[in-house]
N, C-alpha and C positions, 0 to 999 in steps of 0.2 A: 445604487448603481454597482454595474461588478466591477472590479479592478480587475486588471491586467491579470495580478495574481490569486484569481477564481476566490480572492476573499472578496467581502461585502463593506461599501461603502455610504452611509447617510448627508445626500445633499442637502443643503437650505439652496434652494430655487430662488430665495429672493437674496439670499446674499451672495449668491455662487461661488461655494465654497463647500468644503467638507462640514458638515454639523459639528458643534461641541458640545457638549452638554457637560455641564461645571468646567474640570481639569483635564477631560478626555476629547479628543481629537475622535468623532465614531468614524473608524476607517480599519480595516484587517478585522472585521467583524464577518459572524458565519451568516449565511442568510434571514436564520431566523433569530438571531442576535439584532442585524437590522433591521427587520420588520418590526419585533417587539418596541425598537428605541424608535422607529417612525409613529408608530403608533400612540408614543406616550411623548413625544414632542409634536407631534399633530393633535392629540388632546388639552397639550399644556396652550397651544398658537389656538386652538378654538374657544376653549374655554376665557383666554383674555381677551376673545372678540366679545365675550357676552357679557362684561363684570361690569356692572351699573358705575359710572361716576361716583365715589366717595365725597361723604357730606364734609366740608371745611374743618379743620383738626381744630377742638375747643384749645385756645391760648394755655391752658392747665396743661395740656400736654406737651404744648410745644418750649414750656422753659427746660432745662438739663439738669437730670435727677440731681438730687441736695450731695455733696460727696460724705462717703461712710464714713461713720465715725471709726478713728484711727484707734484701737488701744497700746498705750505702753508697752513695748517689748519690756519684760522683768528682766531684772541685771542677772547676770550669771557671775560666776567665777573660773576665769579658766583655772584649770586642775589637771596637771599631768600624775595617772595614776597607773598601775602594775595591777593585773588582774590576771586571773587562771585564764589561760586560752576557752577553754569548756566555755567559762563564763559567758567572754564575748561570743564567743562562737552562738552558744542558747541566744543573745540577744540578737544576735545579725541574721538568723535563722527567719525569725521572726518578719525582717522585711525592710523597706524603708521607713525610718523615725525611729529606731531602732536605737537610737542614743536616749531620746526623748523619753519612750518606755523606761529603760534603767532608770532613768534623775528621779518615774514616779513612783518605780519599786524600792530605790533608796528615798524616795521623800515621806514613802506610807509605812517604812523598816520602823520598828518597834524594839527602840535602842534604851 
């Protein structure tokens, strides 16, 4: 439908309302912005007129996954230490886990 403001708006007819589709309100859409989302919420509304009944879910699926096994966080040591700026600098470069990196270039150093 047009709006007022010569932008394009997608009705649901049976719900009389503006269309959503996921988080979006489809309204201030250009025409053929509209058309395209009628088209593909007109194929999603067809297509589940024609989806066979589903056979009974086997009991195996309807228990709730086993929960993951959890591993020990390893103990750390806090350590306040003094490093050349360069230093951190080259490792912050690098991204986030940027601490993690350093612990494995000091843990493979060759002392």
């Amino acid at each position: 439908m047009l709006e007022p403001t010569d932008l394009w708006a997608v009705w649901d007819s049976v719900e009389e309302t503006p269309a959503v589709f996921g988080d979006r309100m489809l309204a201030g859409l250009s025409e053929a912005e509209a058309l395209s989302a009628c088209e593909v919420l007109n194929g999603i509304h067809e297509h589940r007129r024609w989806i066979r009944p589903t056979r009974p879910v086997p009991e195996a699926f309807r228990k709730p996954p086993p929960e993951p096994v959890r591993r020990p966080v390893p103990e750390r040591v806090r350590l306040e230490v003094s490093l050349e700026p360069e230093v951190v600098a080259k490792f912050m470069a690098i991204g986030p886990g940027w601490q993690a990196r350093m612990n494995d270039v000091l843990k493979d150093a060759k002392l």
